[in-house]
C-alpha atoms as one frame of an Amber mdcrd trajectory, in Angstrom:
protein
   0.000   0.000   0.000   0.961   3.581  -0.901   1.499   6.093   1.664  -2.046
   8.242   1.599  -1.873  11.416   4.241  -5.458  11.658   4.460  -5.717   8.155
   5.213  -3.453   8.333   7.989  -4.646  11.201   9.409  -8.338  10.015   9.830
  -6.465   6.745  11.110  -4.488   8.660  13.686  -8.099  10.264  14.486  -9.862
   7.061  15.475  -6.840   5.690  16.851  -7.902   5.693  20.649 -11.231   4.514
  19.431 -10.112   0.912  18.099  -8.142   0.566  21.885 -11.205   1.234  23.909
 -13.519  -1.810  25.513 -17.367  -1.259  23.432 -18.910   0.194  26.559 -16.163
   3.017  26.654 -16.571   3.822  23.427 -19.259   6.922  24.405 -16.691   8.614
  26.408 -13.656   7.898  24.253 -15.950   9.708  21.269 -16.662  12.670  23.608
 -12.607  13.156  24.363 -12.905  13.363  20.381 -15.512  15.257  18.967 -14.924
  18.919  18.999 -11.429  18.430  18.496  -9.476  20.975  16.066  -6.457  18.343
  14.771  -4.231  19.749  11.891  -4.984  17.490   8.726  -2.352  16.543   6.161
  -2.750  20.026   4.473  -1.848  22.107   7.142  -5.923  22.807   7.552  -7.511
  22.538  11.278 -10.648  20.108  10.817 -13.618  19.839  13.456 -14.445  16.433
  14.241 -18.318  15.283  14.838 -19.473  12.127  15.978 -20.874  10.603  12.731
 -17.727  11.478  10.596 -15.612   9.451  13.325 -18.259   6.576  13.552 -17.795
   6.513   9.665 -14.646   6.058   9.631 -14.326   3.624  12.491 -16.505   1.725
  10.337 -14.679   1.973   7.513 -11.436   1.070   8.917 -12.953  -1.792  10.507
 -13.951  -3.254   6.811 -11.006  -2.684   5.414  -8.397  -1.065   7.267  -6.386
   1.933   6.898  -7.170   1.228   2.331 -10.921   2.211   3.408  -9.375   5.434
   4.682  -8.637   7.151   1.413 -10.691   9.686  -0.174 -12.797   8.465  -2.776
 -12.857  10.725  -6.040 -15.585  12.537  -6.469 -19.079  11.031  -8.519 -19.040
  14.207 -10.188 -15.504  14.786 -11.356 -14.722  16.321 -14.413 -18.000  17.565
 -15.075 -19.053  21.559 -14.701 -21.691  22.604 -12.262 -23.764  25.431 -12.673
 -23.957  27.736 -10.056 -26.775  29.697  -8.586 -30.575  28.805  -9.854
């Protein structure tokens, strides 16, 4: 596997997650959520609860692979602004 920095920073973002017991996994989430970590571009992200369950779920299909950002449906294609 290739190095991906987005990967591995949503992996070091659910880290303490995967080393909690299931009943500690409320609190652990709360330590989280609300958090300002610097991502892999130097930009300070605010995490909320679903976008860490997400990708606890993900890794835990697939590991850290599941991590990387998908390309967008809509790539490549313009979108008109406005109405």
């Amino acid at each position: 596997m290739e190095y991906d920095p987005i990967a591995y920073f949503r992996y070091q973002c659910i880290q303490p997650l995967l080393e909690v017991e299931r009943g500690e996994l409320h609190l652990a989430l709360t330590k989280i959520v609300g958090t300002n970590p610097t991502g892999p571009n130097g930009r300070h992200y605010t995490l909320s609860r679903a976008t860490l369950m997400r990708w606890l779920a993900l890794y835990r299909q697939g590991g850290i692979d599941a991590l990387r950002a998908k390309a967008r449906r809509d790539r490549g294609s313009s979108r008109r602004l406005g109405g």
